[in-house]
C-alpha positions in Angstrom: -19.2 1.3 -17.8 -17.7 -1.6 -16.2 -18.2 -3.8 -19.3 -15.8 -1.9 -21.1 -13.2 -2.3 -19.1 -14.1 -5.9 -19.4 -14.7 -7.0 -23.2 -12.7 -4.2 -24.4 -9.5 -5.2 -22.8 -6.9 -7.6 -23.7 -7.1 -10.4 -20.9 -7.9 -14.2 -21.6 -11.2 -15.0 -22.0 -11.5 -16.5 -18.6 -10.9 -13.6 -17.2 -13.0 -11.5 -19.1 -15.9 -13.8 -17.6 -14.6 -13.9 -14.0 -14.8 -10.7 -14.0 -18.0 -9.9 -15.3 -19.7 -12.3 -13.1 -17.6 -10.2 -9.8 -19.7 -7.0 -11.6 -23.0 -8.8 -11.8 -22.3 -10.2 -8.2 -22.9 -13.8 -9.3 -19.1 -15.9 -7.8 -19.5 -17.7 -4.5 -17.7 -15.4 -2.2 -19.0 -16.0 1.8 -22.1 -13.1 1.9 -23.7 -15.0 -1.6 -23.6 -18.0 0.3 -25.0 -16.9 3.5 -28.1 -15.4 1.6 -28.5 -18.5 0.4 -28.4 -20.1 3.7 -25.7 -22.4 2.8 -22.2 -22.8 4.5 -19.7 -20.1 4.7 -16.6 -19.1 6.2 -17.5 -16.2 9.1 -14.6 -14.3 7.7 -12.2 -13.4 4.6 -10.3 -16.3 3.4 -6.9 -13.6 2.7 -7.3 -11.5 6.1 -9.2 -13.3 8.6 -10.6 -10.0 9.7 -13.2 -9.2 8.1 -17.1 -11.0 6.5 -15.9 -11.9 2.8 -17.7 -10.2 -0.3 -16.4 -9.8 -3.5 -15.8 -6.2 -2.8 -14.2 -6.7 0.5 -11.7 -9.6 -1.7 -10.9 -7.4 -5.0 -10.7 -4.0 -3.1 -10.9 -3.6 0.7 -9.1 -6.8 2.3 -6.1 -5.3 4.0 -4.2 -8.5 2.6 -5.3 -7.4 -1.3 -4.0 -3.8 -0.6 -1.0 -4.9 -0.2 -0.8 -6.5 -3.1 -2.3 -3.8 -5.1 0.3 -1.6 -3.4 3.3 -3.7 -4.6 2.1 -4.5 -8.1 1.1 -0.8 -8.9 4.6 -0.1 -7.4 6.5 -2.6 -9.5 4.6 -0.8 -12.6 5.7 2.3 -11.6 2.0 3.1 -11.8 1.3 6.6 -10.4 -1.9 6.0 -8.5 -2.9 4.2 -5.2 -4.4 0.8 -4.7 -8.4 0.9 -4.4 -9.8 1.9 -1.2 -13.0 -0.4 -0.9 -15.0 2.9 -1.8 -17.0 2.2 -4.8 -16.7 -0.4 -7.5 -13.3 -1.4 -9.3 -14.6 0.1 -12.5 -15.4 3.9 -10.3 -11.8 3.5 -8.9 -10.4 2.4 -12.8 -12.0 5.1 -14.6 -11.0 7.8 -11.7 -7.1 6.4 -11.7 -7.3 6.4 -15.6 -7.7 10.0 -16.3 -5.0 10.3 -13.4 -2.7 8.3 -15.7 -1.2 8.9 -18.8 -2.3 8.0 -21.9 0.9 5.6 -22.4 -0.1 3.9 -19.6 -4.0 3.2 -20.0 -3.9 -0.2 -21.7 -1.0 -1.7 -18.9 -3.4 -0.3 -16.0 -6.6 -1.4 -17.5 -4.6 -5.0 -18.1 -3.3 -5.2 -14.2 -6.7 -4.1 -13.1 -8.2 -7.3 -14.7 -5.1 -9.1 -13.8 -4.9 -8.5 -10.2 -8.6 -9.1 -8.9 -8.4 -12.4 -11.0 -5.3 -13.5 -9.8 -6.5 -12.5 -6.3 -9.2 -14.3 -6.7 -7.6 -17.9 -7.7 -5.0 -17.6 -4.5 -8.5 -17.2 -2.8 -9.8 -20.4 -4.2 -6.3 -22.0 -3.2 -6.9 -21.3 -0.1 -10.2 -22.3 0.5 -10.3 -25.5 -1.6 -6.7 -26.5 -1.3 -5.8 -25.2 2.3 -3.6 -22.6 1.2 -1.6 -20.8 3.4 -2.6 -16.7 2.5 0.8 -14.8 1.4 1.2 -11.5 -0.4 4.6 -12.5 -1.5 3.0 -15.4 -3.2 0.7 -14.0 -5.2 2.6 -10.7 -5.5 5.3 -13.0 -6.8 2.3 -15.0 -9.3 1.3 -12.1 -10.5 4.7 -10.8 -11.5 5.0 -13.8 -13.4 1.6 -14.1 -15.2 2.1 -10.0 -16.0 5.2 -11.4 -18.0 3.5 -14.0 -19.5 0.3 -11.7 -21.0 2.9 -9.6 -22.2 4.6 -11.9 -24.3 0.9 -13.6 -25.5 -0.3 -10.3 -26.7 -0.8 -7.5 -23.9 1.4 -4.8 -25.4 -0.1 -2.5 -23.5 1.1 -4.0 -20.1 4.6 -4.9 -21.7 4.8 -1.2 -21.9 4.8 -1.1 -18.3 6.9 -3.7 -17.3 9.5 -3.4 -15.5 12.8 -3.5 -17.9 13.8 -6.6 -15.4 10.5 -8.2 -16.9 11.1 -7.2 -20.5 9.4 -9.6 -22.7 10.7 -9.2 -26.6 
């Protein structure tokens, strides 16, 4: 169930919510506002190629698997980055049992991390006019990872990177 990996997690509050509103399909991504009949951006904010959905933004956008990509890599994670099949809590509970146990609390934290950093660089961009970069956010992320660790997210300083090490 999605909701565990959501309230049963350590992440911020914030983000708890953020991402239980992306389950129940309730943020403003461009296909919400088009049913709605209000404006929208023809296309993905991140890629450009693409109709925007909160799917398409957390899991499919060819601009978010990269980022998946590098941040699983950095983590020395042994799975691959979701590929838009599905919901991020099928493609989480699939990569979990492919994980070791050592590792389930740092992938369930950069699961919630990554969609909800994802999804403010989104919001940059379309509220602050933003240029889209992986580097960027790869490079945000990297640094909020480091900062949930030291707060409380033992099971993501587990994972770190020794470079990132946060005693």
């Amino acid at each position: 169930h999605s909701w565990k990996l959501i309230w049963r997690s350590w992440a911020p509050p914030k983000v708890k919510f953020f991402h239980w509103l992306a389950s129940l399909g309730c943020c403003w991504t461009a296909d919400r506002l088009a049913r709605r009949g209000l404006p929208h951006p023809p296309r993905c904010p991140l890629c450009d190629q693409m109709p925007e959905s909160m799917n398409h933004l957390i899991m499919d956008c060819p601009f978010t698997k990269q980022v998946w990509h590098d941040i699983l890599s950095w983590l020395h994670l042994p799975c691959s980055a979701p590929n838009g099949e599905g919901s991020l809590s099928v493609w989480w509970r699939t990569t979990r049992q492919a994980t070791p146990k050592p590792m389930h609390k740092g992938l369930t934290t950069a699961t919630l991390l990554i969609p909800w950093m994802t999804w403010k660089h989104r919001n940059d961009c379309v509220f602050n006019a933003a240029t889209p970069s992986t580097s960027v956010l790869v490079a945000r992320i990297k640094e909020e990872a480091a900062l949930w660790a030291t707060v409380g997210a033992r099971g993501l300083r587990v994972i770190l990177p020794q470079t990132w090490d946060v005693h």
